[in-house]
Backbone bond lengths (Angstrom), bond angles and torsions (degrees), N, CA, C in turn:
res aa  C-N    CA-C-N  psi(-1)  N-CA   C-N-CA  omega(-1)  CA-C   N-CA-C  phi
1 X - - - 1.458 - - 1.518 108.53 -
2 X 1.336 119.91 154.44 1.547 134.88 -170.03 1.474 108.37 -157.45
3 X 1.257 109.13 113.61 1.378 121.62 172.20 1.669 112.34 -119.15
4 X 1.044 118.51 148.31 1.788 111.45 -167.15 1.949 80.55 -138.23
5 X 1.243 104.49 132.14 1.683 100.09 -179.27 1.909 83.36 -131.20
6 X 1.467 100.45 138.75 1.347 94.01 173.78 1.627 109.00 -139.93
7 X 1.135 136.05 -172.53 1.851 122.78 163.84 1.635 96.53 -142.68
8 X 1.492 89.10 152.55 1.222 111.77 -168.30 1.387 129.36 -144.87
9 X 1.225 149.70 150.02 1.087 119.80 -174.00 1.795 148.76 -60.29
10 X 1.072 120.47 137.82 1.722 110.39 -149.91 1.387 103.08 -58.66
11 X 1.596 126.79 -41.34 1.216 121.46 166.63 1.383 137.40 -39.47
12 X 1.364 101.29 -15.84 1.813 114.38 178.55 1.473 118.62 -118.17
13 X 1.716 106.09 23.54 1.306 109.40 174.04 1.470 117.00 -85.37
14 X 1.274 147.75 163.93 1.507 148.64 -141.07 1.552 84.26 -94.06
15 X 1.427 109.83 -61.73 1.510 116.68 -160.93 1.116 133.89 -91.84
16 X 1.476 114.49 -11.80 1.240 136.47 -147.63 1.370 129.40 45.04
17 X 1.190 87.25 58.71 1.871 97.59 -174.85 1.737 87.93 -113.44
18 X 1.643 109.12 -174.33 1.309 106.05 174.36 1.742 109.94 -112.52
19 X 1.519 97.65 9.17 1.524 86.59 172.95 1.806 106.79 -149.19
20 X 0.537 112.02 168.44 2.391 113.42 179.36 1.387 114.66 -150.59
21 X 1.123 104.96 169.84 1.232 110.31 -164.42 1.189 112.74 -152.63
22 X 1.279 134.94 133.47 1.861 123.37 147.91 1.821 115.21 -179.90
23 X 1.061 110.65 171.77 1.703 113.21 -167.36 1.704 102.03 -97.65
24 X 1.194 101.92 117.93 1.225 108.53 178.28 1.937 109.07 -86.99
25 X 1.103 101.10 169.77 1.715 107.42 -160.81 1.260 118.46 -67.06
26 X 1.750 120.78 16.08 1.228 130.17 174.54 1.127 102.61 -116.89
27 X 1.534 124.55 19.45 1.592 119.52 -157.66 1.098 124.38 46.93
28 X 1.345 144.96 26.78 1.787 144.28 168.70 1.560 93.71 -85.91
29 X 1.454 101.50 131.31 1.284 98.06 151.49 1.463 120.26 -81.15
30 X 1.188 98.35 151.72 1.792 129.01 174.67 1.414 120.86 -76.09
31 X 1.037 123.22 89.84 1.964 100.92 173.85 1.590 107.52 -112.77
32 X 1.157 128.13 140.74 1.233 122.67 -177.23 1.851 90.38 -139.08
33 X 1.020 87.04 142.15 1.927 95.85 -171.98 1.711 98.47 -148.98
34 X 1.911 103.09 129.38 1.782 104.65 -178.50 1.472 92.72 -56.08
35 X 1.626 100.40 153.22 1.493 119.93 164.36 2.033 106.49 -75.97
36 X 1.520 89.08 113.93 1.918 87.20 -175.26 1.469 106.24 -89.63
37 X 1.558 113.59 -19.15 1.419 106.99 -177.93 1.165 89.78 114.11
38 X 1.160 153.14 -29.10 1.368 158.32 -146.08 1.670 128.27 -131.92
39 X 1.370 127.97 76.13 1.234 141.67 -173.61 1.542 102.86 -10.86
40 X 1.192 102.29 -79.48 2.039 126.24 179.88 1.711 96.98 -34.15
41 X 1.268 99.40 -47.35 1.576 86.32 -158.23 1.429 123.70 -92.12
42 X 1.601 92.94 4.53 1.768 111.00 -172.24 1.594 92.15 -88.24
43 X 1.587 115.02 -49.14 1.293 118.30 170.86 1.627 114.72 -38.31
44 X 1.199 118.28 -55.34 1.747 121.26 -153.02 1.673 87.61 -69.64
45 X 1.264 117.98 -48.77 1.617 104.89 164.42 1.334 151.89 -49.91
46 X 1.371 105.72 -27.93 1.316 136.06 164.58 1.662 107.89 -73.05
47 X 1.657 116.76 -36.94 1.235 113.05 -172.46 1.542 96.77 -84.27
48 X 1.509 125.26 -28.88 1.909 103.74 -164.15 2.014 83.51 -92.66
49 X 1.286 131.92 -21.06 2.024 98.16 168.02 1.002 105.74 -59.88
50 X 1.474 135.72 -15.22 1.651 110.22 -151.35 1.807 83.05 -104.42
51 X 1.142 127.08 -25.53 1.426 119.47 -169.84 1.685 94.83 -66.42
52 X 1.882 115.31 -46.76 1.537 85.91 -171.40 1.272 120.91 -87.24
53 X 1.549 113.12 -1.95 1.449 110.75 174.28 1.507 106.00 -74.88
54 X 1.019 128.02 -55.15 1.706 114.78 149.36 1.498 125.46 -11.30
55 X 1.210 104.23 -83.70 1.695 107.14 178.37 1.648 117.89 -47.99
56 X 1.489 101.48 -42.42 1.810 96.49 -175.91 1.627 116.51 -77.86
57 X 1.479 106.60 -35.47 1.350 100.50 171.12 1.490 104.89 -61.80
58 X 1.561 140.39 -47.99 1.446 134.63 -171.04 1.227 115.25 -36.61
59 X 1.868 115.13 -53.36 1.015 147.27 178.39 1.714 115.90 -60.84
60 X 1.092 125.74 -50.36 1.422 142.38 179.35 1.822 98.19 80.03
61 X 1.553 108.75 76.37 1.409 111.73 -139.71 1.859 93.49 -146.61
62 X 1.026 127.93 172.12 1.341 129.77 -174.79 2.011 87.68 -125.04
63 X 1.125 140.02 142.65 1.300 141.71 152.49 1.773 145.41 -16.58
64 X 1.350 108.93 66.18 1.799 89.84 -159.94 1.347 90.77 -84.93
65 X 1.453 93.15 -172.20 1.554 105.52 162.74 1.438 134.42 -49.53
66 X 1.826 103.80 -36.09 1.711 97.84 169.16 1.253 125.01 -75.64
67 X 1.308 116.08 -11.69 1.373 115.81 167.00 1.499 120.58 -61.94
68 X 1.325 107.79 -37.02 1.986 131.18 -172.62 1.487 89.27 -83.13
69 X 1.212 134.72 -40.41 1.626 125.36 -176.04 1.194 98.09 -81.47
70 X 1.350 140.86 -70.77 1.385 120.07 169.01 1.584 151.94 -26.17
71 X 1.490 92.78 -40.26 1.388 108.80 142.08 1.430 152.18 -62.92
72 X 1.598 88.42 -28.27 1.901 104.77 168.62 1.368 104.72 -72.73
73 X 1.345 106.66 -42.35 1.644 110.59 -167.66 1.750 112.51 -42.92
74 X 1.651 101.60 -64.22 1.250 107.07 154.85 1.270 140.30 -35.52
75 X 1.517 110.65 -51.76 1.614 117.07 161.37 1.288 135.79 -44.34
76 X 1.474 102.32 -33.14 1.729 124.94 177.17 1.269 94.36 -66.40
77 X 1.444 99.17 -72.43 1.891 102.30 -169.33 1.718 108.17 -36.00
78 X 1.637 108.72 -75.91 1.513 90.21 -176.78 1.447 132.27 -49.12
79 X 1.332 125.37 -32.71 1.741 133.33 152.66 1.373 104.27 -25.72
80 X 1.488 127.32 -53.65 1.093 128.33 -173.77 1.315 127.45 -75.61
81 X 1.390 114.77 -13.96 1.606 119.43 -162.74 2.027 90.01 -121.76
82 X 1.303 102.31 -4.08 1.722 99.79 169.30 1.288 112.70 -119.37
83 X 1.630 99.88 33.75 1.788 111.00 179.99 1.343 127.07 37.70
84 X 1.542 114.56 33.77 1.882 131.99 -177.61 1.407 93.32 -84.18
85 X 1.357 109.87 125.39 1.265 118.23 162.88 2.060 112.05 -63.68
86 X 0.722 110.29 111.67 1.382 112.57 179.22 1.161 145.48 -53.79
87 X 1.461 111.88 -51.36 1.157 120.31 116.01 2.051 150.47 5.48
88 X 1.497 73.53 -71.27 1.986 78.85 168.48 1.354 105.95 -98.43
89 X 1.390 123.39 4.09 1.755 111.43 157.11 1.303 101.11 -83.71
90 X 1.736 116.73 -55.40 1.561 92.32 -166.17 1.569 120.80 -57.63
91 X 0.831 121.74 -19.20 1.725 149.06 -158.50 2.006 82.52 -88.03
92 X 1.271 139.88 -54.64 0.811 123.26 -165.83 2.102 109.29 -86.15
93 X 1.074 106.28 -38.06 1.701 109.41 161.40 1.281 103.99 -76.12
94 X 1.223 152.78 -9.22 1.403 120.21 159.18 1.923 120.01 -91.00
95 X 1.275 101.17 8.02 1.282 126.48 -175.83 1.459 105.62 -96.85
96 X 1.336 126.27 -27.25 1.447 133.12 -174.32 1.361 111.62 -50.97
């Protein structure tokens, strides 16, 4: 397995989301996550694509929302156990 996660600027994201995802034709996954300015918080983004690209590939599934809530859930938790105020991340990705 090969995953390449990189960040980039939010203006040059496909969807305007702050993070993407998908398997390119060598099978590597793709992660592309906006640059927040913030190491920790580029990570927690990088960690909830890879949770739903996880879940949907398991599934053989396209992305809903419980996949993205399931994934936040997780995201919170680690926010919490890497002492990120939560708050000023979401506050800083909904600012992107």
């Amino acid at each position: 397995m090969k995953i390449i996660m990189e960040t980039l600027p939010h203006v040059t994201q496909i969807y305007g989301a702050c993070g993407n995802y998908w398997v390119d034709e060598y099978g590597t996954i793709q992660i592309r996550v906006s640059e927040t300015g913030n190491d920790d918080f580029n990570w927690l983004v990088f960690l909830h694509e890879a949770i739903v690209q996880k879940l949907c590939a398991h599934k053989n599934i396209k992305a809903t929302d419980k996949e993205h809530l399931l994934a936040a859930g997780i995201e919170k938790i680690m926010a919490s156990l890497l002492d990120i105020d939560w708050k000023k991340y979401d506050n800083t990705i909904n600012e992107l």
